[in-house]
KOLSEDREN-34491 format. One record per atom (N, C-alpha, C): atom name; z, x, y; chain; residue in one letter. Coordinates in Angstrom, 2 decimals. Layout:
BEGIN
@a:CA pz:Z px:X py:Y c:A r:A
...
END
This chain:
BEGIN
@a:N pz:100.28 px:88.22 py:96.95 c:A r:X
@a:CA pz:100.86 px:88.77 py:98.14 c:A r:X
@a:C pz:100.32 px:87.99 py:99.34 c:A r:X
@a:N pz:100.97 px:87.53 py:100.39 c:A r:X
@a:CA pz:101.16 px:86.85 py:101.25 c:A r:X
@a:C pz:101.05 px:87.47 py:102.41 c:A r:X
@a:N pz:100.49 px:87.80 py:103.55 c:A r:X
@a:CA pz:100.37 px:88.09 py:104.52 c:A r:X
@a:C pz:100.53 px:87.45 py:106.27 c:A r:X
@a:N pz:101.28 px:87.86 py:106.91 c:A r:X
@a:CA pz:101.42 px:87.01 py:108.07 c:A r:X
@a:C pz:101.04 px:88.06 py:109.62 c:A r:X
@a:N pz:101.12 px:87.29 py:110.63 c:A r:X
@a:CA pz:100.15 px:87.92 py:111.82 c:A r:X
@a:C pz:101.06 px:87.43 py:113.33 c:A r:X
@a:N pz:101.97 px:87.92 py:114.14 c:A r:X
@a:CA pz:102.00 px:87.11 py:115.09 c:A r:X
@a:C pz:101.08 px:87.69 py:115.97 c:A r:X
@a:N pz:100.85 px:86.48 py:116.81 c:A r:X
@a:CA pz:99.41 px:86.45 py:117.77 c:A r:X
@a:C pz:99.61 px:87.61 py:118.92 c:A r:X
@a:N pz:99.11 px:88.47 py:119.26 c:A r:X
@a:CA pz:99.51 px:89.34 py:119.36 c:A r:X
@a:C pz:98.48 px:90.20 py:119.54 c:A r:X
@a:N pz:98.16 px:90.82 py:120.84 c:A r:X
@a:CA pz:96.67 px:92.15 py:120.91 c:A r:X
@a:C pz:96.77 px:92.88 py:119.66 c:A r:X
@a:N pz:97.62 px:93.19 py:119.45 c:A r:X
@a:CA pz:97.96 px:94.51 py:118.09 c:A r:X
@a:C pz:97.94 px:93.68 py:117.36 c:A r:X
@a:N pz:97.56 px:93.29 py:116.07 c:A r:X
@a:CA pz:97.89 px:92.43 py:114.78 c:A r:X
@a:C pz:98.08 px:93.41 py:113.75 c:A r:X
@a:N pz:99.71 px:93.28 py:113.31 c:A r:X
@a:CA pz:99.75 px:94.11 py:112.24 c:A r:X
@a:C pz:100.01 px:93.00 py:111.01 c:A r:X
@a:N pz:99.48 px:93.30 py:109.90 c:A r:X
@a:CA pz:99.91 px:92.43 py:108.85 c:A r:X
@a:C pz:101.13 px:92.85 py:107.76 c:A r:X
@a:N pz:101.69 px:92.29 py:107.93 c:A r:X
@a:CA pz:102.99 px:92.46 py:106.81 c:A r:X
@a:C pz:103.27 px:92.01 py:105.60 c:A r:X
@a:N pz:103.08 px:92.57 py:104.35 c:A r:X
@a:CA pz:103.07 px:91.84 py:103.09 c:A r:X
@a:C pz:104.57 px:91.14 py:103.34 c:A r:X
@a:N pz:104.04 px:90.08 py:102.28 c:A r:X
@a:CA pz:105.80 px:89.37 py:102.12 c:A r:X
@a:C pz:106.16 px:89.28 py:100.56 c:A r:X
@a:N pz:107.47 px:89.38 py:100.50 c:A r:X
@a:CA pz:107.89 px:89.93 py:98.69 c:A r:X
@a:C pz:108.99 px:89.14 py:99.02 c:A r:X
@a:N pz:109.45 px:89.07 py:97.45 c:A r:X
@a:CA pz:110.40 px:88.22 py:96.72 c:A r:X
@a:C pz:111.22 px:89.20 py:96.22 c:A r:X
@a:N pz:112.22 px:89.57 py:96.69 c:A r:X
@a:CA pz:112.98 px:90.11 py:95.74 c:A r:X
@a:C pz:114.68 px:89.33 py:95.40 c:A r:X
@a:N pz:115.04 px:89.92 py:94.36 c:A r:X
@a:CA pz:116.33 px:89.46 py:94.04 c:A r:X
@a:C pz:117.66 px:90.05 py:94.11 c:A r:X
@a:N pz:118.60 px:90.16 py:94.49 c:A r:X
@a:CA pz:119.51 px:90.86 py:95.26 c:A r:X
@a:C pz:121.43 px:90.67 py:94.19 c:A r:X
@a:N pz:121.52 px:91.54 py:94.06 c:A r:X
@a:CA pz:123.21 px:91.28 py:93.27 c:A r:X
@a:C pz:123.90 px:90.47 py:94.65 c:A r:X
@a:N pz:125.02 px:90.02 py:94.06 c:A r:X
@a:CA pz:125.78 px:89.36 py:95.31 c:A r:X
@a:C pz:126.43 px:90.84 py:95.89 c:A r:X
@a:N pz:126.81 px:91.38 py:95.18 c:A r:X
@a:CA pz:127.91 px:92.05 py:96.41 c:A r:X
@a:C pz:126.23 px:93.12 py:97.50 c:A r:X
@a:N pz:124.84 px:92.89 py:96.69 c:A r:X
@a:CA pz:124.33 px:93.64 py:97.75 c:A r:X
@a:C pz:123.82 px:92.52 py:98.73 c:A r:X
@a:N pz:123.52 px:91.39 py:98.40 c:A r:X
@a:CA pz:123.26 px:90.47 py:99.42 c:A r:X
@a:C pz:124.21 px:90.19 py:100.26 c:A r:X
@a:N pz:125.84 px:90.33 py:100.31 c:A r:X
@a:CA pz:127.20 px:90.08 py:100.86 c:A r:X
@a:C pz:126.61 px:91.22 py:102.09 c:A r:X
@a:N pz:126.66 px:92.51 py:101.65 c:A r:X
@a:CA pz:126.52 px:93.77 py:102.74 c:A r:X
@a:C pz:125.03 px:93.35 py:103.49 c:A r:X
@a:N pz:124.28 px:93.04 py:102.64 c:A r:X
@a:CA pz:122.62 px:92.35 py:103.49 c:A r:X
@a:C pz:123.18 px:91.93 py:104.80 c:A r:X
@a:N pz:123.99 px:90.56 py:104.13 c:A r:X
@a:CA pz:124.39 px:89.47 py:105.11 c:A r:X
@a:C pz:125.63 px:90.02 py:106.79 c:A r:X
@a:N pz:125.88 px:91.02 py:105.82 c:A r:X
@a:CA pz:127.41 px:91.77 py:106.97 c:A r:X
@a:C pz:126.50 px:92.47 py:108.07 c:A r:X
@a:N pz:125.70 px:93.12 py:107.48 c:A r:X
@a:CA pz:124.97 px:93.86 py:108.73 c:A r:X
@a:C pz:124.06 px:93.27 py:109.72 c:A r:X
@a:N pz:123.79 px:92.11 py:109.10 c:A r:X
@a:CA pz:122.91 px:91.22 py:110.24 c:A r:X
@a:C pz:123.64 px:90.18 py:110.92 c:A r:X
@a:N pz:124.87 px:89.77 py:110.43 c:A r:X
@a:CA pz:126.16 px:89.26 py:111.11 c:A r:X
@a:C pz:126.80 px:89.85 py:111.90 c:A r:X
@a:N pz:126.88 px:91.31 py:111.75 c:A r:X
@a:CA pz:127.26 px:92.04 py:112.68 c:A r:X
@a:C pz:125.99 px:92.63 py:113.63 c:A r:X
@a:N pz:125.28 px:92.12 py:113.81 c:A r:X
@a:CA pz:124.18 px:92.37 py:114.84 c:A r:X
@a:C pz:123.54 px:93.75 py:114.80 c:A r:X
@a:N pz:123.68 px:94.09 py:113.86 c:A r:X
@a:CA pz:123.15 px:95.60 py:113.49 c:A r:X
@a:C pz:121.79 px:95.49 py:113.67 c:A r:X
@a:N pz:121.62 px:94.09 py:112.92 c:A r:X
@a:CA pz:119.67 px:94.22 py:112.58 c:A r:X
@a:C pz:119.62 px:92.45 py:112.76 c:A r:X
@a:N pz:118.71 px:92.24 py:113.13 c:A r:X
@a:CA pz:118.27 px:90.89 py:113.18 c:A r:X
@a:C pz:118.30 px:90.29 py:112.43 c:A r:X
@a:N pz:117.51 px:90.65 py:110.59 c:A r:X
@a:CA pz:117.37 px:90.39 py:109.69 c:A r:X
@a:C pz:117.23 px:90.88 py:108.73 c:A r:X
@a:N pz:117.74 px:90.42 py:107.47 c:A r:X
@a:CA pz:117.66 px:91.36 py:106.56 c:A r:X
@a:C pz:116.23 px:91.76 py:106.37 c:A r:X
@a:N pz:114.92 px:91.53 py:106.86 c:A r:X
@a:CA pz:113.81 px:92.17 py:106.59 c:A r:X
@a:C pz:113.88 px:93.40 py:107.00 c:A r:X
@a:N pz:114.28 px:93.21 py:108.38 c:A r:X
@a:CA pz:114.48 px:94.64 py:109.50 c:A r:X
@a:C pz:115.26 px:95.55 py:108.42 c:A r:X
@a:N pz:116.06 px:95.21 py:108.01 c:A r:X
@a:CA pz:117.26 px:95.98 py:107.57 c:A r:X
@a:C pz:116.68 px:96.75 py:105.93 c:A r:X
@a:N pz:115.99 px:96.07 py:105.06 c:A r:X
@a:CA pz:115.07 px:96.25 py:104.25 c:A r:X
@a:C pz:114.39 px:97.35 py:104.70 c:A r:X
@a:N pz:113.43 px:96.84 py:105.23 c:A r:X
@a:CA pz:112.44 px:97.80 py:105.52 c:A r:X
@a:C pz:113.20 px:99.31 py:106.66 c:A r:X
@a:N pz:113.86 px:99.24 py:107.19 c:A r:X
@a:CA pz:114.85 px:100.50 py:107.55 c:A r:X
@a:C pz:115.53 px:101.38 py:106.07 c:A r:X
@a:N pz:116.08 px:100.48 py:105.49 c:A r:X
@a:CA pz:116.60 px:101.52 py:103.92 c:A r:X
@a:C pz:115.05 px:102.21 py:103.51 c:A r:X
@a:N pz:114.09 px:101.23 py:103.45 c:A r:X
@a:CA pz:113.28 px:101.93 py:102.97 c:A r:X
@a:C pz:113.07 px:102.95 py:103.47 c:A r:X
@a:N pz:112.49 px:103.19 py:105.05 c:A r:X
@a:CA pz:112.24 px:103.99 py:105.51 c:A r:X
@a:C pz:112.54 px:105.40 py:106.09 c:A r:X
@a:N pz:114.23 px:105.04 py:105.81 c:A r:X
@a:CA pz:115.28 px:106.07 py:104.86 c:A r:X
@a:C pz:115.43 px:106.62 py:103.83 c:A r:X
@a:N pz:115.29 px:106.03 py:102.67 c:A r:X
@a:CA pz:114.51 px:106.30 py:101.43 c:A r:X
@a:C pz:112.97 px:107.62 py:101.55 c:A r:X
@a:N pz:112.04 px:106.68 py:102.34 c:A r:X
@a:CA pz:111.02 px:107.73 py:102.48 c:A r:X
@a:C pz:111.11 px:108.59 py:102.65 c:A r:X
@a:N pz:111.83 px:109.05 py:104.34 c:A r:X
@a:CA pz:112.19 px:110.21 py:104.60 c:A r:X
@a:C pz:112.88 px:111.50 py:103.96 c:A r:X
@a:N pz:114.25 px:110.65 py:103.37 c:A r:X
@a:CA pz:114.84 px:111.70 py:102.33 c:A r:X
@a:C pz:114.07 px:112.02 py:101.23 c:A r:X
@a:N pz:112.89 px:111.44 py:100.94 c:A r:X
@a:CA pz:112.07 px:111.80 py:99.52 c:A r:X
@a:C pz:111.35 px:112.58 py:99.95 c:A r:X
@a:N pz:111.01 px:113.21 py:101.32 c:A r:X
@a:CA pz:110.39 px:113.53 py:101.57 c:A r:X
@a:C pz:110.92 px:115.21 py:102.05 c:A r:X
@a:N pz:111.98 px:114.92 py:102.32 c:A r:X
@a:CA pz:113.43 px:116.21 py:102.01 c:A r:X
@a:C pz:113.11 px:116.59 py:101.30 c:A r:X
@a:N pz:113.39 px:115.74 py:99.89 c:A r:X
@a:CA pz:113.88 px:116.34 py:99.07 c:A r:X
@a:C pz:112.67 px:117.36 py:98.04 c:A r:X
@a:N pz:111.32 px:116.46 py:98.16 c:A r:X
@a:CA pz:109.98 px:117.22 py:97.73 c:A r:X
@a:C pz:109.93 px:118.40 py:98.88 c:A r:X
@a:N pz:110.05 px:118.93 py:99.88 c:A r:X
@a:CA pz:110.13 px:119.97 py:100.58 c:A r:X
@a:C pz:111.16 px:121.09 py:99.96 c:A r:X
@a:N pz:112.69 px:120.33 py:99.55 c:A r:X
@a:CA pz:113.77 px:121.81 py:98.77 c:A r:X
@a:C pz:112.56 px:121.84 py:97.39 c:A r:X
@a:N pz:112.37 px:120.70 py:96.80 c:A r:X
@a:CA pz:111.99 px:121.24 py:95.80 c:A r:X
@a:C pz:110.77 px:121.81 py:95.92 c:A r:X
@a:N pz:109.70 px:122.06 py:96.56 c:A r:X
@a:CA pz:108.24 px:122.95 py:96.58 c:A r:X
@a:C pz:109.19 px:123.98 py:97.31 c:A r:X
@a:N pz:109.74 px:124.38 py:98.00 c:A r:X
@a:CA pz:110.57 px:125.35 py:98.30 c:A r:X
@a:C pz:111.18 px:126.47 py:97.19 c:A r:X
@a:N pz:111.60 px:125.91 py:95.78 c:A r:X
@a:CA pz:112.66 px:125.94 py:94.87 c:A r:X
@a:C pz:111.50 px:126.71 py:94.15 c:A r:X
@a:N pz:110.36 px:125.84 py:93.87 c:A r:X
@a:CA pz:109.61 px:125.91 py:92.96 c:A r:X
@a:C pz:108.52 px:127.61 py:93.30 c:A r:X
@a:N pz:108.38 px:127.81 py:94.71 c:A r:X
@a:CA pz:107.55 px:128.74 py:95.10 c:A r:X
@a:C pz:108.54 px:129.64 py:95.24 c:A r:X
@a:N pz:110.18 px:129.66 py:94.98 c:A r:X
@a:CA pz:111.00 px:130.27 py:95.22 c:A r:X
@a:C pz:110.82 px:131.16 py:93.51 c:A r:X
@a:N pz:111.06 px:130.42 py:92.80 c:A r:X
@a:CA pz:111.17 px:130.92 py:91.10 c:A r:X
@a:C pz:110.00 px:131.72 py:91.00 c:A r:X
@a:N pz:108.56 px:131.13 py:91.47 c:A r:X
@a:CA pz:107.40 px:131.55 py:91.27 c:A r:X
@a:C pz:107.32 px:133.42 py:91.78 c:A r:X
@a:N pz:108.02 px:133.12 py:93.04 c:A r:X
@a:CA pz:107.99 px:134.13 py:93.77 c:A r:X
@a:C pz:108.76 px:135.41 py:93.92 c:A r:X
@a:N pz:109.56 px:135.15 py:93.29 c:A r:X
@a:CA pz:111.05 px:136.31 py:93.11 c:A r:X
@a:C pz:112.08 px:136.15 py:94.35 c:A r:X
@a:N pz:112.41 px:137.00 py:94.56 c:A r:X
@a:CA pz:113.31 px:137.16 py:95.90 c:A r:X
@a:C pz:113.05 px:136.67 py:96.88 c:A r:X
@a:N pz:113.54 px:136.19 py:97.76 c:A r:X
@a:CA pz:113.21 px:135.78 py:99.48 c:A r:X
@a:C pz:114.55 px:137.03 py:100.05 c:A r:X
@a:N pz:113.74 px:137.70 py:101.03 c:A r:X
@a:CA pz:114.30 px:138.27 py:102.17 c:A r:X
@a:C pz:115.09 px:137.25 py:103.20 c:A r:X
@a:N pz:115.18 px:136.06 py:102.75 c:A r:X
@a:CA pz:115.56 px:135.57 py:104.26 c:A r:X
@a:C pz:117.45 px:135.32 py:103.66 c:A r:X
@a:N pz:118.03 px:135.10 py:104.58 c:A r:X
@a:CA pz:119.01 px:135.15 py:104.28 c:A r:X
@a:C pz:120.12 px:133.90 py:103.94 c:A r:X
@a:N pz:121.37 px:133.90 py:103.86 c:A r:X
@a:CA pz:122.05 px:132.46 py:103.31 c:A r:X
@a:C pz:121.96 px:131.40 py:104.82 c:A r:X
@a:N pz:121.71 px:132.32 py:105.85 c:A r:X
@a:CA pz:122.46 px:131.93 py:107.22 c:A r:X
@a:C pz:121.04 px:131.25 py:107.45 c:A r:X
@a:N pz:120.04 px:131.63 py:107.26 c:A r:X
@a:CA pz:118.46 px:131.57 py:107.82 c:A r:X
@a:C pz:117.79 px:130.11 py:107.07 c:A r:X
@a:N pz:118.11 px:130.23 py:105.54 c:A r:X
@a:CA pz:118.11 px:128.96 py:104.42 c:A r:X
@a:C pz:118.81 px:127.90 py:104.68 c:A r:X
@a:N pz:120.33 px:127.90 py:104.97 c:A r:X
@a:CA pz:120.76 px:127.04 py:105.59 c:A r:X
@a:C pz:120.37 px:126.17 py:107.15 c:A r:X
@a:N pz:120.39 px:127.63 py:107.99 c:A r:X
@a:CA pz:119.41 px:126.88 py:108.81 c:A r:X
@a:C pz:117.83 px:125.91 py:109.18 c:A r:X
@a:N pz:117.35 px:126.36 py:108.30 c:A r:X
@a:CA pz:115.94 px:125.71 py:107.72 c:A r:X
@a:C pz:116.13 px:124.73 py:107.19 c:A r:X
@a:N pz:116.94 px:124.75 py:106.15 c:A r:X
@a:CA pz:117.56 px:123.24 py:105.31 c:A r:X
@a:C pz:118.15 px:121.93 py:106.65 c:A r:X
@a:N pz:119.05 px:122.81 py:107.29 c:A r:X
@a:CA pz:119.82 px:121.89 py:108.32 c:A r:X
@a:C pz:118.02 px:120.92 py:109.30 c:A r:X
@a:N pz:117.57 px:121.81 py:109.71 c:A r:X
@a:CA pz:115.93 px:121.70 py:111.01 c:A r:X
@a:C pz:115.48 px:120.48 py:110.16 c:A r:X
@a:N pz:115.18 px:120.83 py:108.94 c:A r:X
@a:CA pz:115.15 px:120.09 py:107.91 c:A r:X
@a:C pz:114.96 px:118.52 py:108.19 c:A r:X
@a:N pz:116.38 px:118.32 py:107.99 c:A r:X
@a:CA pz:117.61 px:117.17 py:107.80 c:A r:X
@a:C pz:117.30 px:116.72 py:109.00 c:A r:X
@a:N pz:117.46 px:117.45 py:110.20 c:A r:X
@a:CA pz:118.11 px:116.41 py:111.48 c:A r:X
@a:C pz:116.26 px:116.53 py:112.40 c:A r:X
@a:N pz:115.08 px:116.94 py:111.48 c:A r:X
@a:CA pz:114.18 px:116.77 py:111.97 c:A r:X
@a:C pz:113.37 px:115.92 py:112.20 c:A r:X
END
């Protein structure tokens, strides 16, 4: 693993990786940084990821939710109250 630094008060280091890409996902790589969405496909990389994270991070919340739900029997709260919590959730 490879590491790089621009000069810079803050120095953050960034691993650098090799990965290998199907064409039609390198085609969409290439569309979104052609279309000025993202600078580069690194940017754009590391954004899925960090999309990725987040929703995994959803989704371990329904499920310890689910899980203390079975454990627990009933919840008093209601369809309107769950949904809302789920939604705070999502757009939090």
């Amino acid at each position: 693993m490879r590491y790089w630094c621009k000069l810079e008060p803050k120095c953050i280091f960034m691993a650098r990786q090799s990965i290998s890409l199907t064409p039609p996902n390198d085609e969409w790589l290439k569309a979104q940084v052609d279309s000025n969405e993202y600078n580069s496909k690194s940017e754009l990389v590391n954004d899925l990821i960090r999309q990725a994270r987040s929703q995994q991070a959803q989704i371990d919340w329904i499920k310890a939710k689910l899980e203390r739900a079975e454990k627990g029997g009933f919840t008093e709260d209601s369809k309107q109250s769950i949904l809302r919590q789920s939604k705070s959730l999502m757009n939090g």
